[in-house]
DRENZARO-414556 format. One record per residue (C-alpha): residue in three letters; z, x, y. Coordinates in steps of 0.05 Angstrom, whole numbers, plus 5000, padded with zeros to 4 digits. Each point is the difference from the previous one (the first is absolute). Layout:
   type     c3     c1     c2
    Ala      Z      X      Y
...
This chain:
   type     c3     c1     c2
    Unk   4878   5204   4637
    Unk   5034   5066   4984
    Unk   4978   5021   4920
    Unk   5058   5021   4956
    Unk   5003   5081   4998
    Unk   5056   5046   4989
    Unk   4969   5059   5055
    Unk   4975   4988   5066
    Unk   4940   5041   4967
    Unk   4983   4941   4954
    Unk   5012   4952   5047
    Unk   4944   5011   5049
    Unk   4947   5023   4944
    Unk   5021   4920   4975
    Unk   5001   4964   5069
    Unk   4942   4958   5012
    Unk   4994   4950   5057
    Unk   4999   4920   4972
    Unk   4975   4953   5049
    Unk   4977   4942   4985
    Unk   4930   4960   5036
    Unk   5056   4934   5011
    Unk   5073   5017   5021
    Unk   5037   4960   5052
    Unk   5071   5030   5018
    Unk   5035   4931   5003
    Unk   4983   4996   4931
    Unk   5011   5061   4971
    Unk   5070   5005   5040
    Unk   5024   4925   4977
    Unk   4958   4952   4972
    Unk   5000   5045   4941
    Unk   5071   5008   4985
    Unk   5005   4934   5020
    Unk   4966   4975   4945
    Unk   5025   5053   4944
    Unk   5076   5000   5024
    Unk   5011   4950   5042
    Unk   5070   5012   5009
    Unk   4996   5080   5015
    Unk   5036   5012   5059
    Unk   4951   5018   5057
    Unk   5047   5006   5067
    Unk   5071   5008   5022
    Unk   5013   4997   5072
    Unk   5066   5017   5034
    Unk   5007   4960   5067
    Unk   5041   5031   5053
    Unk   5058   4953   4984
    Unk   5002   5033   4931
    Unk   4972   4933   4961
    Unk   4953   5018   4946
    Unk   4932   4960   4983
    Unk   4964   5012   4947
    Unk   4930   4980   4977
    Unk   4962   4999   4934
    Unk   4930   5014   4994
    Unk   4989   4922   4995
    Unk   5035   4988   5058
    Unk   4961   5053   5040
    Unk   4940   4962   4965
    Unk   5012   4931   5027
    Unk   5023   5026   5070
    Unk   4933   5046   5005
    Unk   4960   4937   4980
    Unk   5028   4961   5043
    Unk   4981   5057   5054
    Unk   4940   4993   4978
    Unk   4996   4933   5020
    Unk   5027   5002   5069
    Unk   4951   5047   5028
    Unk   4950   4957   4962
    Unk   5012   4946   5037
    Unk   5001   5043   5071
    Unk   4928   5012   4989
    Unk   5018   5078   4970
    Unk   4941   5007   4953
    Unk   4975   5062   4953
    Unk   4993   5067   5041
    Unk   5032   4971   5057
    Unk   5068   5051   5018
    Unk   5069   4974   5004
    Unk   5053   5047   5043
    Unk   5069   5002   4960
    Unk   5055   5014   5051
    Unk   5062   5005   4970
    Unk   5046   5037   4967
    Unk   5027   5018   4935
    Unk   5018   4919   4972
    Unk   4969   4960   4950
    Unk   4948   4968   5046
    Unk   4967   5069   5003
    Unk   4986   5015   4934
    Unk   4983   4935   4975
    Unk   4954   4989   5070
    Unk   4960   5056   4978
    Unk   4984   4975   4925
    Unk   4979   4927   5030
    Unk   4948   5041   5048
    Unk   4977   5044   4944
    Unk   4993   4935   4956
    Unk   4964   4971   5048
    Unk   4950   5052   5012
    Unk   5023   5017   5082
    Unk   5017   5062   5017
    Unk   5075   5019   5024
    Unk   5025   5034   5053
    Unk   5066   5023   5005
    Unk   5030   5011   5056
    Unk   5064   5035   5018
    Unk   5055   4959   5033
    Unk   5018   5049   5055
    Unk   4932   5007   5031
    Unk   4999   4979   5069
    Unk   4942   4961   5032
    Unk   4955   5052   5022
    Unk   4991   5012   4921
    Unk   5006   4942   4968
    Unk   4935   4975   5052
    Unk   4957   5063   4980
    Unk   5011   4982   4930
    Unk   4991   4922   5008
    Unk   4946   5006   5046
    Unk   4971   5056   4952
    Unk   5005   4973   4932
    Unk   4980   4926   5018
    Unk   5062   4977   4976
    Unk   4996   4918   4993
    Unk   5072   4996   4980
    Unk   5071   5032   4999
    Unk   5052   4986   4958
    Unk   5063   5021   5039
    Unk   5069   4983   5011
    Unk   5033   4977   5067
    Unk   5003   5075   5034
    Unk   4932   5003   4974
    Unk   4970   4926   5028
    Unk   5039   5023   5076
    Unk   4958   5060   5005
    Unk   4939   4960   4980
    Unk   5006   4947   5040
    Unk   4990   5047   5067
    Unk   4938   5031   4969
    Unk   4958   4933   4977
    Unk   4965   5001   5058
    Unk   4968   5055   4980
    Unk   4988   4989   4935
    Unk   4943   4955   4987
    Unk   4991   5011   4939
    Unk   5075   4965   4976
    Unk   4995   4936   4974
    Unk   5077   5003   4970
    Unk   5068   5029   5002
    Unk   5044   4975   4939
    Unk   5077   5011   5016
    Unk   5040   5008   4938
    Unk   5062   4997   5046
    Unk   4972   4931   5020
    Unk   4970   4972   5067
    Unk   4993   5027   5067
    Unk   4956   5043   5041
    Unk   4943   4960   4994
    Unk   5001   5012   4917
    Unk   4999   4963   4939
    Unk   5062   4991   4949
    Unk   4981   5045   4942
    Unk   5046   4967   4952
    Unk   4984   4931   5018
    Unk   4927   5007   4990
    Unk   5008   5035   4938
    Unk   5041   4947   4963
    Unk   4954   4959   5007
    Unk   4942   5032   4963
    Unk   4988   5004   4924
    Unk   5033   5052   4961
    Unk   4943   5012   4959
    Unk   4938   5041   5036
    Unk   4935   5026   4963
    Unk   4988   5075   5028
    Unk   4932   5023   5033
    Unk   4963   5045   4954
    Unk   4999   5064   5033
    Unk   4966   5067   4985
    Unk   5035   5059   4998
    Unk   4955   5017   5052
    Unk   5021   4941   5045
    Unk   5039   5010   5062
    Unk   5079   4983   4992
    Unk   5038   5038   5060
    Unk   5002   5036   5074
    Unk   5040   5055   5006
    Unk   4996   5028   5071
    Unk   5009   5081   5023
    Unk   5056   5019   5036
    Unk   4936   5014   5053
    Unk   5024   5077   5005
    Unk   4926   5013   5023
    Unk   4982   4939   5039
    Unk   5020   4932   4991
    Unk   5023   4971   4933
    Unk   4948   4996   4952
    Unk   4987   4937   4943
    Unk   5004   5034   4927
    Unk   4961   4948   4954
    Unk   5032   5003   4939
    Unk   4965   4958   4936
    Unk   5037   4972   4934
    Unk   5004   5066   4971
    Unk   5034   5040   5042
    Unk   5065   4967   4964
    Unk   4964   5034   4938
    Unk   4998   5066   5038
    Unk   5063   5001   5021
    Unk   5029   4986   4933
    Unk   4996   5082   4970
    Unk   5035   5026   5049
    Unk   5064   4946   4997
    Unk   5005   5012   4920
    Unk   4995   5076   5008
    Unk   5060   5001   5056
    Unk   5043   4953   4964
    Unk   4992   5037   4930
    Unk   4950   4958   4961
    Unk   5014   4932   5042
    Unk   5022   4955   4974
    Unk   5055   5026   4957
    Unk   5061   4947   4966
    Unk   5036   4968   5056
    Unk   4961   5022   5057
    Unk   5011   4968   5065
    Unk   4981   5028   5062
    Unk   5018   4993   5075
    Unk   4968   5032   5058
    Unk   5035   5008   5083
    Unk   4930   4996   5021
    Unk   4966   4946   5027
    Unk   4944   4949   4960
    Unk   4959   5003   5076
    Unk   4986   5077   4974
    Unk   4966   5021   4941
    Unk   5053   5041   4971
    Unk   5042   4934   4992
    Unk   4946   4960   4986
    Unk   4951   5043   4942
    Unk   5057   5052   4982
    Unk   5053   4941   4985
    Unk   4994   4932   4999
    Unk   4923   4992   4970
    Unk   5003   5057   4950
    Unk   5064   4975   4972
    Unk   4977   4922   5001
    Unk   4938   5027   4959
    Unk   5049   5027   4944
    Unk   5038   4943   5001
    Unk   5064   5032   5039
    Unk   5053   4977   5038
    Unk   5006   5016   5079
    Unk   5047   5007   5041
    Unk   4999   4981   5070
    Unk   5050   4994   5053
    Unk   4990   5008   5078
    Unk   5033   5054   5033
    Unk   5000   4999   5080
    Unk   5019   5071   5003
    Unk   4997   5054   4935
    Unk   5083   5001   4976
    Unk   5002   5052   4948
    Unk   5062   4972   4972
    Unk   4983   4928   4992
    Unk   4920   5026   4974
    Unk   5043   5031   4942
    Unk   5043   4944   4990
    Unk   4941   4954   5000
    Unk   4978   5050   4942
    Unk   5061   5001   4959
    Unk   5023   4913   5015
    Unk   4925   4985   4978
    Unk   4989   5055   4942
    Unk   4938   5037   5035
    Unk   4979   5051   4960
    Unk   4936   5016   5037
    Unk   4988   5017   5074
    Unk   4946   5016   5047
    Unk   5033   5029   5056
    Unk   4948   5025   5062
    Unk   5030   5059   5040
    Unk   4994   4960   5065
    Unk   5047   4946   4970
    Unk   5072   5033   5025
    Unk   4976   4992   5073
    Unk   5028   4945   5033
    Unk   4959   4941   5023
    Unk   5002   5022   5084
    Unk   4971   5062   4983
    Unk   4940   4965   4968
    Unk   4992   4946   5050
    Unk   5002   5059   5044
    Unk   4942   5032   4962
    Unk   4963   4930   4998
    Unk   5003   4996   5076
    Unk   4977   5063   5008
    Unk   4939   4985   4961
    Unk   4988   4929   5028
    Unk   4997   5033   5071
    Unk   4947   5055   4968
    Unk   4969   4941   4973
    Unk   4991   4962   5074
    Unk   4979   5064   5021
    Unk   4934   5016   4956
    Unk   4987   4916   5012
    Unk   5000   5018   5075
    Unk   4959   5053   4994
    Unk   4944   4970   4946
């Protein structure tokens, strides 16, 4: 996106804006380097055992399809939104190119909101599906009730709490998916408020706000993407930061991410995760060096602010 200049000058007297009328994200992010460089290295994830997995952009491909499929076949249909509850794991990022594909609309959630606002945002968005893990399907399964609009919740950790095995119903689907056509235009993802003035509020973002984020990630990482790039983030893909700062941007340039779960921020083992797995880039949000029970803290705070302007509306 960014032109070549030598002065920050030049630069933005070059810059123009390039968006297409077509662009799907799932595309852009790996169906094309699927095709040109099949092999490319798309993901490395560290589980908290310290085993490594890592994924081409075929792989993430054929798993997206195959995505694709499942919420096909749950009824999930173009413009219809799909909550993604989970962590940073492979299921994440490769649930959110099989919704773009398809033409639904994501939203991610983050894994330590409590009921109160994981309903407002369920009940809000119309979500017809989650994709979720077992801590994820628990906290579901006390809110269905009130949540008509849920059809499914797919379990990559398996079955139980009145879900459906995410792994199970994706092997059996075809590997090979044709994308929606989508404008740039089209819708592609929620991203709710933290509600400082009111309750959480729905941000509809379209196909091209990957494209708008894009400037801003090549400027901060000197001219992204450089030789031997690869880029890791603390923050978490349910927040925009992790999500458009990280993982897309760098999936549109074709480069590797990192990704590895931490349950509370360590320092020590984030900069042995950077050394062991040769980061070299690193989007690091001030807020990331608190520990997780002073942001549940925060979250509870704002659920019960949340009940509050319900009670009084």
């Amino acid at each position: 996106m960014l032109p070549p200049a030598s002065t920050y000058e030049e630069l933005v007297h070059a810059f123009r804006w390039d968006i297409p009328e077509y662009y799907n994200i799932g595309v852009d992010v790996c169906d094309k380097w699927a095709h040109a460089a099949p092999d490319r290295l798309a993901l490395i994830h560290r589980q908290a055992n310290g085993d490594i997995e890592q994924f081409t952009f075929e792989e993430i491909r054929q798993l997206s399809n195959q995505t694709a499929h499942l919420l096909a076949e749950h009824g999930i249909e173009r413009g219809d939104r799909v909550g993604v509850l989970l962590p940073q794991r492979p299921e994440t990022a490769y649930a959110h190119v099989a919704i773009y594909k398809l033409g639904a609309i994501a939203v991610p959630l983050f894994t330590l909101f409590g009921p109160e606002a994981l309903r407002y945002r369920l009940q809000n968005s119309g979500a017809m599906a989650v994709i979720t893990d077992e801590e994820g399907a628990a906290k579901l399964a006390r809110l269905r009730d009130e949540l008509p609009h849920l059809r499914v919740v797919l379990n990559v950790d398996g079955r139980g709490h009145s879900s459906v095995d995410f792994h199970q119903g994706r092997k059996n689907q075809s590997t090979e998916f044709t994308p929606v056509t989508t404008r740039a235009d089209d819708p592609a993802l929620i991203i709710y408020t933290s509600g400082t003035t009111g309750p959480p509020k729905g941000a509809l973002h379209a196909h091209r706000t990957l494209l708008g984020h894009l400037p801003g990630v090549e400027m901060s990482h000197d001219f992204f993407p450089q030789q031997d790039d690869r880029i890791w983030t603390p923050a978490d893909w349910a927040w925009i930061g992790g999500l458009y700062d990280v993982l897309m941007p760098a999936w549109h340039h074709g480069i590797t991410v990192v990704s590895q779960r931490f349950r509370k921020f360590d320092p020590e083992a984030a900069f042995e995760l950077l050394a062991v797995l040769h980061v070299r880039n690193a989007f690091l949000p001030p807020h990331g060096a608190q520990d997780d029970a002073h942001r549940l803290h925060a979250l509870e705070i704002l659920e019960v602010r949340d009940a509050h302007h319900r009670q009084r509306r």
